[in-house]
C-alpha positions in Angstrom: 0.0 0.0 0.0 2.8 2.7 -0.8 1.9 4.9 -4.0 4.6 6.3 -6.2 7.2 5.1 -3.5 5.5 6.6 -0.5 5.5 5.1 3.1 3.2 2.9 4.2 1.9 5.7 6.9 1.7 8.1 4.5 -0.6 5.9 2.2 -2.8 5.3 5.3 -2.8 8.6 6.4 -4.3 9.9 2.3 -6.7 7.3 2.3 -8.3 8.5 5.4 -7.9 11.8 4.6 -9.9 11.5 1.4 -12.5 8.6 2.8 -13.0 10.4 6.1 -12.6 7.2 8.1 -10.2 5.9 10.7 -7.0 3.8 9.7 -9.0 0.9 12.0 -11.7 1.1 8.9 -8.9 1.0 5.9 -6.8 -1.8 7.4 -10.6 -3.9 7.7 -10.8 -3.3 3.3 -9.6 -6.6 1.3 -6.2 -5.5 -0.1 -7.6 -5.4 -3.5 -10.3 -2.9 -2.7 -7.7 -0.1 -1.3 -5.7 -1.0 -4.5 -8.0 -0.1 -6.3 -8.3 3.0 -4.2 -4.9 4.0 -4.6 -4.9 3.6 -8.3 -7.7 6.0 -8.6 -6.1 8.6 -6.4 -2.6 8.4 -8.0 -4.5 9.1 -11.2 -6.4 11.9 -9.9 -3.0 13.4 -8.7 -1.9 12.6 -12.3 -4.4 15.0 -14.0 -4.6 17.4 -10.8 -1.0 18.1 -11.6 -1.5 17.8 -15.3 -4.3 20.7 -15.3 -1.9 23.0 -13.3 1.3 22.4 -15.1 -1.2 23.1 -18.6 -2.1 26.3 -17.0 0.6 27.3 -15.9 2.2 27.4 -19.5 -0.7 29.2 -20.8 0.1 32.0 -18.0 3.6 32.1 -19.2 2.6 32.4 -23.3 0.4 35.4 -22.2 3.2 37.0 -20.0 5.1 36.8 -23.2 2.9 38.1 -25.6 
């Protein structure tokens, strides 16, 4: 449970973070359901960062024109 090379702790803290539930809760999942979990979040991380890096370059092409 460690995406893109994070702690163990760390993993367990975002999931309850984004679930709202206690680590007690995420630790009673089947191993495939927080997987699955995980997956979804490192993608949503993915195109979080992808939106901000594409607007970021748009800010810089209109500082430059």
């Amino acid at each position: 449970m460690n995406p893109a090379g994070g702690s163990q702790e760390h993993t367990l803290f975002e999931l309850c973070k984004e679930f709202k539930c206690l680590p007690s809760q995420i630790e009673k999942e089947e191993a495939t359901t927080i997987d699955s979990f995980i997956v979804i979040l490192d993608e949503q991380r993915r195109q979080e960062i992808a939106e901000r890096d594409r607007i970021e370059r748009e800010n810089k092409l209109r500082t430059m024109s």
